[in-house]
Backbone as a ProteinNet text record, in pm:
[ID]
protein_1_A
[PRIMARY]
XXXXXXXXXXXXXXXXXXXXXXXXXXXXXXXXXXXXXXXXXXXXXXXXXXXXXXXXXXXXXXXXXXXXXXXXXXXXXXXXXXXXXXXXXXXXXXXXXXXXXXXXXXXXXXXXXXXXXXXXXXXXXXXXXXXXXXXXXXXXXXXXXXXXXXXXXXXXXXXXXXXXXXXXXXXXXXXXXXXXXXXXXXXXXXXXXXXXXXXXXXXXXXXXXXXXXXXXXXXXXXXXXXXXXXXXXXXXXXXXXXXXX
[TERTIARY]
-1235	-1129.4	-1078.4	-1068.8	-1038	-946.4	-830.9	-692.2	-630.7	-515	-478.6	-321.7	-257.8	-145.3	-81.2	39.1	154	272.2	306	422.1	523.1	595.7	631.1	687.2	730.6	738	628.7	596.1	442.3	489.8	572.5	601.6	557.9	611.8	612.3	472	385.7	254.8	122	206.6	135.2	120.3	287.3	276.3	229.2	191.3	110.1	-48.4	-82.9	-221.8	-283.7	-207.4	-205	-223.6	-122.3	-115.1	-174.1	-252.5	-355.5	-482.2	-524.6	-626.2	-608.9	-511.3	-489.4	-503.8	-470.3	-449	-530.6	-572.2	-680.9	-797.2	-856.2	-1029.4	-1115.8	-1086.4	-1128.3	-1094.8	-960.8	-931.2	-913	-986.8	-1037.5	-922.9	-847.5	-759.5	-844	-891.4	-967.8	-843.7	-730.3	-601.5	-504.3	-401.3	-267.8	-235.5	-122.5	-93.3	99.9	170.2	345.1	382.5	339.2	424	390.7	415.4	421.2	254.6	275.6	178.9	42.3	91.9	-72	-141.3	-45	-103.3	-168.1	-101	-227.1	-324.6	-346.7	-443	-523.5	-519.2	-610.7	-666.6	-589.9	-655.1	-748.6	-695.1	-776.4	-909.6	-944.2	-1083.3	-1117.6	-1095.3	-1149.3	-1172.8	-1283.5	-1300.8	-1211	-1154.5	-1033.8	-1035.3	-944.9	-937.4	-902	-938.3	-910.1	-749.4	-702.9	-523.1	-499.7	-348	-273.2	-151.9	-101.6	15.2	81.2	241.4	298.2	464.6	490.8	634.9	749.4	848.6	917.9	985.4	1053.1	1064.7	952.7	918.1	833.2	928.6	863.6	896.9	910.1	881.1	851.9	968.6	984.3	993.6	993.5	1043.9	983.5	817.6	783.3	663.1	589	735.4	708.7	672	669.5	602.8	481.5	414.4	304.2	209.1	258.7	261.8	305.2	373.9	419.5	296.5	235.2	101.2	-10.1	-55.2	-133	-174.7	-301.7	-294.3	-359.4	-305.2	-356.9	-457.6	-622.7	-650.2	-679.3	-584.1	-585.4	-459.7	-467.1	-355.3	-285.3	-153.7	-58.8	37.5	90.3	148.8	285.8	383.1	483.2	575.2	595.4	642.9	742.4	916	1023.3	1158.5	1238.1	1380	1457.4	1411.3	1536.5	1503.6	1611.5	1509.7	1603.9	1560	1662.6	1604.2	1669.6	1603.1	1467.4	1388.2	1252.3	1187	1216.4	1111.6	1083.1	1194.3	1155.2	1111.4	1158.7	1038.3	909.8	892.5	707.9	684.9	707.8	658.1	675.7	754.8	727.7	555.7	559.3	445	302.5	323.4	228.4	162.7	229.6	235.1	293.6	229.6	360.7	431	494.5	600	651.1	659.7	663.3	811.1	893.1	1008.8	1024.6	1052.3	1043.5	1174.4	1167	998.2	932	819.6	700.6	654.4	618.3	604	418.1	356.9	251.9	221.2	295.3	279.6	333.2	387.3	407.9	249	261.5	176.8	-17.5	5.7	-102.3	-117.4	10.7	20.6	-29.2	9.3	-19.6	-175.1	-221.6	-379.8	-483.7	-458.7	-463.9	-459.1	-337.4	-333.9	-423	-436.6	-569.3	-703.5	-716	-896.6	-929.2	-798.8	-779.9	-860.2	-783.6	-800	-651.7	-516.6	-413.9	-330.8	-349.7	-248.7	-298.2	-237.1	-286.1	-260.6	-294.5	-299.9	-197.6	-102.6	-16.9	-10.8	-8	-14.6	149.5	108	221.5	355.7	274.3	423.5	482.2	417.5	475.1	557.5	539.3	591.9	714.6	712	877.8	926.5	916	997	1058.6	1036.4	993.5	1133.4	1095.7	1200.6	1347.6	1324.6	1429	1548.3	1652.5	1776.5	1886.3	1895.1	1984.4	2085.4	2143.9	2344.1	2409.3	2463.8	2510.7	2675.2	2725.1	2898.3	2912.2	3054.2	3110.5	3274.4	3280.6	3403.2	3512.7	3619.1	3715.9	3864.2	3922.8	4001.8	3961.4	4032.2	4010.3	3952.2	3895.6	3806.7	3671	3596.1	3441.9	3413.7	3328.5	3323.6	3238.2	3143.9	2993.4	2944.1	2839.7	2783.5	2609.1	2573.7	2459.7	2394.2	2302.7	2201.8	2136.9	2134.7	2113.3	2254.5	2361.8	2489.5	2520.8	2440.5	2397.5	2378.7	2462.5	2388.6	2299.3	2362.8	2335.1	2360.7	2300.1	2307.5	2328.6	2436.5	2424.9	2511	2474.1	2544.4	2615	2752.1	2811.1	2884.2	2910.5	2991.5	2966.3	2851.4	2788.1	2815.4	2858.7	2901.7	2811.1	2767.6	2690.5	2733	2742.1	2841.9	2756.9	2767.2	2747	2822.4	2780.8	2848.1	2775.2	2882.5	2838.6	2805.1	2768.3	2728.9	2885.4	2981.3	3117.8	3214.2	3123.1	3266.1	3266.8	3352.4	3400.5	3284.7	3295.3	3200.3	3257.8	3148.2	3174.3	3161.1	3196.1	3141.6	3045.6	2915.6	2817.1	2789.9	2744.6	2734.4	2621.9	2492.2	2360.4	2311.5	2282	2176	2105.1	2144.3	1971.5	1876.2	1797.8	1708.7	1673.9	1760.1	1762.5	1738.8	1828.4	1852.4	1725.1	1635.7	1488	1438.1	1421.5	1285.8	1345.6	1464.8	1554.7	1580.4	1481.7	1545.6	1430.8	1390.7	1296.5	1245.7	1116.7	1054.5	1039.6	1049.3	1023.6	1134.6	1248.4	1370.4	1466.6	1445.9	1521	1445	1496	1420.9	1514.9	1442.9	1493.8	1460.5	1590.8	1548	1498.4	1582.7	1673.1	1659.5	1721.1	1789.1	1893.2	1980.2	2086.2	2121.3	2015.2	2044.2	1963.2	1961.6	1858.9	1944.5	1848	1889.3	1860.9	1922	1832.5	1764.4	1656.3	1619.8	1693.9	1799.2	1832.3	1930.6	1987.3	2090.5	2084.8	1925.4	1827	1865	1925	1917.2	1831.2	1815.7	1747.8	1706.8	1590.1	1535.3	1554.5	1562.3	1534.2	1508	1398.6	1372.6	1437.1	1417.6	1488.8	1404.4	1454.5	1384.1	1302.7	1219.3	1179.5	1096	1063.1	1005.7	1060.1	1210.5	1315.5	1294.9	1351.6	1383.3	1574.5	1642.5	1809.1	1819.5	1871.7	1859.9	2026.4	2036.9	2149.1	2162.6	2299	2318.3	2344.5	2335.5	2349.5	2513	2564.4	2724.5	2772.1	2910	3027.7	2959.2	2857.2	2797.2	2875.3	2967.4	3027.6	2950.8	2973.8	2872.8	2951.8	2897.8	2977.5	2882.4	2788	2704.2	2576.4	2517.7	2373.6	2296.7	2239.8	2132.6	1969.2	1973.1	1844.7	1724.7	1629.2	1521.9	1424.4	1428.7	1373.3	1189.6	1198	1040.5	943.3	984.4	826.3	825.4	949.2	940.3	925.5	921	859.4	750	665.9	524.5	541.7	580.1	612	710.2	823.4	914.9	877.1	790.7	744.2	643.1	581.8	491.2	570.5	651.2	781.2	831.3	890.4	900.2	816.2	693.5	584.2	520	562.7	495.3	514.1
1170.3	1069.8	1021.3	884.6	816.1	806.1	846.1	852.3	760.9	668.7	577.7	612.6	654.7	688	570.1	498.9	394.9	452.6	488.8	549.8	555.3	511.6	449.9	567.7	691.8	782.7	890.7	897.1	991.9	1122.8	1170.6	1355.4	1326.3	1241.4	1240.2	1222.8	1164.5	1088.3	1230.5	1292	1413.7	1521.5	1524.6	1599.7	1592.8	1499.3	1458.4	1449.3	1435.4	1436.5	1583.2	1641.8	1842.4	1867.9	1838.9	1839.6	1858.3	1728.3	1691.7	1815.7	1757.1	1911.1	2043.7	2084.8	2218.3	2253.6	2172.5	2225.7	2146.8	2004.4	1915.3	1899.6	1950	1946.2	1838.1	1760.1	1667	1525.2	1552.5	1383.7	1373.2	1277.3	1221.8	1105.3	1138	1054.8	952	817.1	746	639.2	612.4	593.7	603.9	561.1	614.6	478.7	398.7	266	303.2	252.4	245.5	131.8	27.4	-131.2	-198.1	-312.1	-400.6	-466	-526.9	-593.4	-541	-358.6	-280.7	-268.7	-262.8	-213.9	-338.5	-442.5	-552.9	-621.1	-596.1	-602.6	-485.5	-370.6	-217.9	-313.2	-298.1	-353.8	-480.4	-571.3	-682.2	-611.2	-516.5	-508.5	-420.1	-332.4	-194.3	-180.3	-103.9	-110	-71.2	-94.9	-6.5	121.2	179.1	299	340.6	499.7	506.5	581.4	606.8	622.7	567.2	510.6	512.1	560.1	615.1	692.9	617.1	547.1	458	480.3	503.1	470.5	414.4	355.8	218.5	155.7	227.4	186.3	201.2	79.4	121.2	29.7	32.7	19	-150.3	-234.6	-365.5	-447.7	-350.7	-419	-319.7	-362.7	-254.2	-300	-160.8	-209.6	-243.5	-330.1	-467	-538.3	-556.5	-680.9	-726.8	-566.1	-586.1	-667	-614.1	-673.8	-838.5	-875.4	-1022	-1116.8	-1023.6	-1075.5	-1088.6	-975.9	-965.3	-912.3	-889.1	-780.4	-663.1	-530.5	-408.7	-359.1	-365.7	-313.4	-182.6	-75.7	58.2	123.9	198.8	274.4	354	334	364.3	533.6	563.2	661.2	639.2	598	605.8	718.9	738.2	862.1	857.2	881	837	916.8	913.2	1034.6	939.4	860.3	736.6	765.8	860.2	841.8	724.3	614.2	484.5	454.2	339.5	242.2	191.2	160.7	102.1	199.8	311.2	452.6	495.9	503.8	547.5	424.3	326.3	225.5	193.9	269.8	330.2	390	487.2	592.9	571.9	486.2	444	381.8	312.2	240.3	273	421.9	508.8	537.8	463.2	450.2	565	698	841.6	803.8	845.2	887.9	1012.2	1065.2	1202.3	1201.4	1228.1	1248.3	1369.2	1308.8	1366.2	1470.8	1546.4	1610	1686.8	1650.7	1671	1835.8	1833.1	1958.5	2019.9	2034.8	2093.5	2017.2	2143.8	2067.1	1921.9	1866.9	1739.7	1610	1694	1597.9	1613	1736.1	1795.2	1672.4	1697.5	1607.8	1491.5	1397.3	1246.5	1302.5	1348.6	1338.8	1354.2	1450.3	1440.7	1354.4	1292.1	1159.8	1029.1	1053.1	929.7	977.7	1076.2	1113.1	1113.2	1100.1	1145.5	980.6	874.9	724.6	683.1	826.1	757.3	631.8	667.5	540.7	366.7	313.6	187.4	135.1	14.9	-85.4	-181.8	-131.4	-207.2	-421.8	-484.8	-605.4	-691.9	-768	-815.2	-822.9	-923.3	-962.9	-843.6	-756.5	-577.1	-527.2	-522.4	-453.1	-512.9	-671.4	-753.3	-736.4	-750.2	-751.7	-611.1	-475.6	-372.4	-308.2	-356.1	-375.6	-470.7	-526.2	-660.5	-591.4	-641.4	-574.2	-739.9	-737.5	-925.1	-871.5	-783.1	-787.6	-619.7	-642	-519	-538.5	-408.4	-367.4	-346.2	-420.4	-349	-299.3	-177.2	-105.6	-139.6	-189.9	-192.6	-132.7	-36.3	15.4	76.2	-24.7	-10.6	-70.7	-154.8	-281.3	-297.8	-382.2	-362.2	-520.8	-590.7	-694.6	-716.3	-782.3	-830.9	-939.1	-947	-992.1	-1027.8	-1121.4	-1212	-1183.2	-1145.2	-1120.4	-1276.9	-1337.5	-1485.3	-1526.7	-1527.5	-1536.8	-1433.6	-1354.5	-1240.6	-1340.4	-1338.8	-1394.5	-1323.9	-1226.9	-1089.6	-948.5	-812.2	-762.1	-649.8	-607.2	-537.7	-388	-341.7	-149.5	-155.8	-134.3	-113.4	30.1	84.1	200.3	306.9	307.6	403.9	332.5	196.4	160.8	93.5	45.4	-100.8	-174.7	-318.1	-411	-511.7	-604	-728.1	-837.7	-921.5	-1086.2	-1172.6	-1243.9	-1305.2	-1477.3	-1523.3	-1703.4	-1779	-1755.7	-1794.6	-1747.1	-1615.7	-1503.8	-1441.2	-1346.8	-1258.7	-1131.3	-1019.4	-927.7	-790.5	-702.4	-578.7	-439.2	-315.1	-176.4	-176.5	-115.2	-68.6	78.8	158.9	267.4	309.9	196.8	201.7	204.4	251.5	258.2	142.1	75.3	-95.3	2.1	133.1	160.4	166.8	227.4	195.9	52.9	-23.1	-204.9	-237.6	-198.4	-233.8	-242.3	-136.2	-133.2	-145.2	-256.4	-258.3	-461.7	-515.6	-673.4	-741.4	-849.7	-952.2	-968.9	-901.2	-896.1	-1062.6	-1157.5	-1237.1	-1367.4	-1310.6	-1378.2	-1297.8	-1192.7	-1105.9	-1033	-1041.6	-930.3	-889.5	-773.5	-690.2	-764.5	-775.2	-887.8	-749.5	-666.1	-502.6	-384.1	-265.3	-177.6	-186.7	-252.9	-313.7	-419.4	-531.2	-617.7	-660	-708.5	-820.3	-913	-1041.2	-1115.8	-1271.9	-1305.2	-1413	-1499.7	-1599.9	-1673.1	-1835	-1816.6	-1933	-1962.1	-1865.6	-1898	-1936.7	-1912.5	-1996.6	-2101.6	-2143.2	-2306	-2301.6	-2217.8	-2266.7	-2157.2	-2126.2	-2012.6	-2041.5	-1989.4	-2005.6	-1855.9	-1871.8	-1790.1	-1736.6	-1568.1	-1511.1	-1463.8	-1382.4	-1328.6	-1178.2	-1117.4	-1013.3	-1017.6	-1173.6	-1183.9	-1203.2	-1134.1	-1148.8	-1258.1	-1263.3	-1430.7	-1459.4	-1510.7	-1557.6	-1620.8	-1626.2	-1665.6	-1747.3	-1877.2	-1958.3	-1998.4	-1895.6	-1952.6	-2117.8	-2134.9	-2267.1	-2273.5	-2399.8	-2445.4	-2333.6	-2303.1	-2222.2	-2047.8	-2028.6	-1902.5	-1823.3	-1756.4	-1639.4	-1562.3	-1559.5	-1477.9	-1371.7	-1214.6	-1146.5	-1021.5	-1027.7	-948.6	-1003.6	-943	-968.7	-1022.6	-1201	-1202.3	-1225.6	-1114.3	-1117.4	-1060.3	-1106.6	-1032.3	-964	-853.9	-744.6	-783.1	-706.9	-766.5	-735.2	-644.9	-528.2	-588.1	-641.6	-766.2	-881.9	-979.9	-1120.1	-1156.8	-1102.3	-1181.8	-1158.9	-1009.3	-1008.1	-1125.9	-1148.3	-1190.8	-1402.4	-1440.8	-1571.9	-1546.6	-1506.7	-1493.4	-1513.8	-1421	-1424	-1601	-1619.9	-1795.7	-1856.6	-1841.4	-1921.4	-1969.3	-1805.6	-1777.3	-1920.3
-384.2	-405.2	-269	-250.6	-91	-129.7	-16.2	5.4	98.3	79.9	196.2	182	289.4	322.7	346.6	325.7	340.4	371.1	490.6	522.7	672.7	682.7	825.4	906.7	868	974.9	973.2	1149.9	1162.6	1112.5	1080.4	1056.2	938.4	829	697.5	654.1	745	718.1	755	879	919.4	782.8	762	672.1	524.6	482.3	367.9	373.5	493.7	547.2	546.3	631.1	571.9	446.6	428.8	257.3	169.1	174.9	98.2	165.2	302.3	324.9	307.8	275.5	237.8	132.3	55.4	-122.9	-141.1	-160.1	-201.8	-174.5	-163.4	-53.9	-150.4	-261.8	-340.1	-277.9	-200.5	-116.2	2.7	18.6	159.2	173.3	273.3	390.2	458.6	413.1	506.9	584.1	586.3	612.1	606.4	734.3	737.2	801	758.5	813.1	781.2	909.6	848.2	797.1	828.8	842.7	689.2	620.9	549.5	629.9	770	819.3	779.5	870.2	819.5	731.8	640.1	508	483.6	470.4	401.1	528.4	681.9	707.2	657.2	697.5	612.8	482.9	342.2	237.2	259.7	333.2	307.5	376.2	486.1	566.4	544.7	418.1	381.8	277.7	174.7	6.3	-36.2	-120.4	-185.6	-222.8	-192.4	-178	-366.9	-376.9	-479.1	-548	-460.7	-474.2	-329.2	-350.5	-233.7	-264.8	-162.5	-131	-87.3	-144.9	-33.6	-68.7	92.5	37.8	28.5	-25.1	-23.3	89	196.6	265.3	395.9	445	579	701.7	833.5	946.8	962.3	880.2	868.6	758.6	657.7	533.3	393.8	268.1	159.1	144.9	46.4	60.9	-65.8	-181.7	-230.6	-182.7	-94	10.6	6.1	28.8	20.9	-133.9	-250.3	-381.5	-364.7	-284.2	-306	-219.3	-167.7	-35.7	-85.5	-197.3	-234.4	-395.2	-391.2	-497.9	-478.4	-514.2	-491.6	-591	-547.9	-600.1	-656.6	-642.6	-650.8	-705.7	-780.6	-824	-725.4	-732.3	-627.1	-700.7	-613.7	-612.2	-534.5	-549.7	-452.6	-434.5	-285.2	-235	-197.5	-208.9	-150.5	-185.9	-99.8	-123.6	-255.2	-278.2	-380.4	-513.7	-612.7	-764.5	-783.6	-782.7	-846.9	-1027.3	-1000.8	-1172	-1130.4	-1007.5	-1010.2	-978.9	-962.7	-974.7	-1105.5	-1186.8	-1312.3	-1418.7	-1385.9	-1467.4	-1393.7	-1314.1	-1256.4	-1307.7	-1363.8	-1435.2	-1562	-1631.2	-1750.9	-1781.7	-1666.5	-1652	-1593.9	-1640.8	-1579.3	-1419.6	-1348.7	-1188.9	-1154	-1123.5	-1067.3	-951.4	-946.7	-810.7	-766.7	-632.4	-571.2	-541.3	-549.1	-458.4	-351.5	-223.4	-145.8	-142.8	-12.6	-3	-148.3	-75.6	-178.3	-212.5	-344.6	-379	-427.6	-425.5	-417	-587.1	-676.1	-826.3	-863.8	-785.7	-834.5	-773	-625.3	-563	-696.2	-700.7	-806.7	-945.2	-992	-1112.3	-1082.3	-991.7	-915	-885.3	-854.9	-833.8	-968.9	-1026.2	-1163.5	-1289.8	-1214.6	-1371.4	-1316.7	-1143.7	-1124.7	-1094.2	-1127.1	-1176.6	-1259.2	-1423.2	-1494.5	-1553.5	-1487.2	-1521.9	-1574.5	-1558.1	-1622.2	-1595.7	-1452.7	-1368	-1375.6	-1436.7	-1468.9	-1287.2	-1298	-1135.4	-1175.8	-1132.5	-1127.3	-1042.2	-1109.6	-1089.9	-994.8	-870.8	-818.3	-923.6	-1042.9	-1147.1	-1250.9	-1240	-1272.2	-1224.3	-1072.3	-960.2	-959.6	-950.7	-944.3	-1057.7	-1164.4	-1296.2	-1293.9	-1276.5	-1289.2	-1141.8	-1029.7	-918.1	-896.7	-928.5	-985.9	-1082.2	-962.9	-1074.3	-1045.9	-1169.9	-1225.6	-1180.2	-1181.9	-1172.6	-1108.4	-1037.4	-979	-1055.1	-1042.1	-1105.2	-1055.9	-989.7	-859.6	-912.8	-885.1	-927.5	-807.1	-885.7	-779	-877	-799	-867.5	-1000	-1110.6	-1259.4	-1284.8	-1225.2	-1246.9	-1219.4	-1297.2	-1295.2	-1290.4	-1123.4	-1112.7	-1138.8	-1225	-1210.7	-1117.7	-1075.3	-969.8	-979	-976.9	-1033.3	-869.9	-914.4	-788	-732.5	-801.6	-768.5	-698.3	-689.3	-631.9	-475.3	-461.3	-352.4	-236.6	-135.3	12.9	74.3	120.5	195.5	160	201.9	200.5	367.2	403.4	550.1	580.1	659.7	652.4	822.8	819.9	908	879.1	1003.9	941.7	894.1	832.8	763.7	567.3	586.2	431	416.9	281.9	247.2	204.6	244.5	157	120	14.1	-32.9	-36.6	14.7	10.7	-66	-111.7	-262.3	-102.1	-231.9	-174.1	-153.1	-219.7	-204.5	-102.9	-32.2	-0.1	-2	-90	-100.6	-80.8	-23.3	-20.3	-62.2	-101.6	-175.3	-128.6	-141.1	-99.1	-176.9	-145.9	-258	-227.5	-375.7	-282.2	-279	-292	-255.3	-89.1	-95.7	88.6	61.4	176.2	221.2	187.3	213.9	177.8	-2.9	-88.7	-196.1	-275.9	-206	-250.9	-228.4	-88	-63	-156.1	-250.4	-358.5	-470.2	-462.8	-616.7	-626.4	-520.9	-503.1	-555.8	-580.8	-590.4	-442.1	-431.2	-239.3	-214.2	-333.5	-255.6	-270.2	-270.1	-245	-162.5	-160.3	-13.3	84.1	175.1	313.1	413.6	418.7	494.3	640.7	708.5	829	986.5	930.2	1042.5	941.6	1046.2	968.6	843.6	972.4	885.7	793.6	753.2	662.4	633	474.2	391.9	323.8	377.7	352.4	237.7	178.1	45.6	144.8	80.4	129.4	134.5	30	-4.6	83.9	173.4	248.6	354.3	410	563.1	594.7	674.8	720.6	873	939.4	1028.3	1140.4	1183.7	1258.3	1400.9	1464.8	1646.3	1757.9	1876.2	1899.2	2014.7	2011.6	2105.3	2164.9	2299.5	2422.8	2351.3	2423.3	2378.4	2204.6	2161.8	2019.2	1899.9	1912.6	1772	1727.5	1630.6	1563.9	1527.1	1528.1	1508.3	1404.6	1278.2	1143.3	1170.2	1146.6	1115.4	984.6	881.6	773.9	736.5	586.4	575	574.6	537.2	555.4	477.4	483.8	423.7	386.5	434.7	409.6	485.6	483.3	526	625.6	756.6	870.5	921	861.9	875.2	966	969.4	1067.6	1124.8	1235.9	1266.2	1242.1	1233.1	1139.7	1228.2	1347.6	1417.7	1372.5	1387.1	1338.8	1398.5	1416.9	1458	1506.8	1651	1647.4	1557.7	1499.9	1433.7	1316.8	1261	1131	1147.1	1248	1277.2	1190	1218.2	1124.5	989.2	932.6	793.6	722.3	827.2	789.5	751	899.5	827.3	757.6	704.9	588.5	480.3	513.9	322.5	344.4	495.2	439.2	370.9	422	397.6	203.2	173.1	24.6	-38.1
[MASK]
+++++++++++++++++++++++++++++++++++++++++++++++++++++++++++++++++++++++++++++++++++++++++++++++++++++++++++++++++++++++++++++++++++++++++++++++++++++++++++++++++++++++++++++++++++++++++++++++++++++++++++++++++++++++++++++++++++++++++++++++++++++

């Protein structure tokens, strides 16, 4: 069984690579890629592998992304500390998932149900319907605000908090991690620009470049500018591609 690792930190990637050779002597590691970018150059110039290991957040981007680029032909496995709502409607959908860290019998089970033929291949318009969350509740006090993810400007973490700003204004505490929100948005109406923020597409008015490769994102009129909107070098190319779609 050919194995392709998707995972943006080397300990985590080391340690799954072990992993697998220790207890698995049936799968072969023919890659290990971190980024959004890698992964879909790897797929596009290599046969498809017969599991991939990937996990939601990488060094680029989530790695919905990659699903919005392309199509995967291989049954996936995703590996990640987040049990959210788009992990477990993976596994509804027969797609396993490991939560980290990883455990010997779980990683077992995930190898098993794809030799088995259980894991269906999940399709780009799967992956979004499936990730895609319409409305967040935002508790304030006694109160429960609803909030239309289409109405979402931004998303950014100062402080150690996460907040949301609506298209009007007003912005919220959430008590999701950007890493969570990553693999919980429509990949191809938000992105992760940084660490710290993702952002809609609808709120773009205009790109310009900075020193060292970044990119500088200028909201459109009355958009509330309440943090950072630079874009990180290691996300540049991912990031105009997502214009481009």
């Amino acid at each position: 069984m050919r194995a392709l690792i998707i995972e943006d930190e080397a300990r985590a990637r080391e340690h799954m690579i072990k992993l697998l050779a220790a207890n698995f002597p049936e799968v072969e590691v023919v890659g290990a890629v971190g980024s959004v970018k890698d992964s879909v150059a790897w797929l596009g110039s290599h046969p498809a592998p017969d599991v991939i290991f990937m996990d939601v957040e990488l060094s680029d981007g989530s790695s919905f992304e990659i699903f919005a680029q392309m199509e995967i032909p291989s049954p996936v496995v995703m590996t990640t500390a987040y049990d959210q709502y788009a992990i477990q409607a993976f596994e509804v959908h027969a797609v396993d998932y490991l939560l980290k860290p990883i455990g010997i019998p779980e990683l077992s089970r995930a190898i098993a149900r794809v030799a088995a033929g259980e894991v269906t291949r999940p399709s780009s318009e799967t992956v979004r319907a499936i990730a895609r969350k319409e409305k967040f509740l935002i508790r304030l006090n006694d109160r429960i605000v609803p909030v239309r993810t289409d109405d979402i400007a931004y998303f950014y973490s100062e402080d150690k908090n996460t907040y949301l700003v609506t298209l009007e204004g007003p912005s919220y505490v959430l008590d999701e991690s950007l890493d969570t929100l990553a693999g919980n948005l429509e990949p191809a109406d938000f992105f992760r620009i940084s660490r710290s923020c993702i952002i809609s597409e609808q709120v773009i008015d205009s790109i310009s470049k900075l020193m060292g490769g970044r990119l500088r994102i200028t909201l459109r009129r009355n958009v509330p500018s309440l943090t950072d909107f630079t874009v990180s070098r290691a996300r540049v190319d991912s990031f105009l591609a997502w214009l481009q779609q």
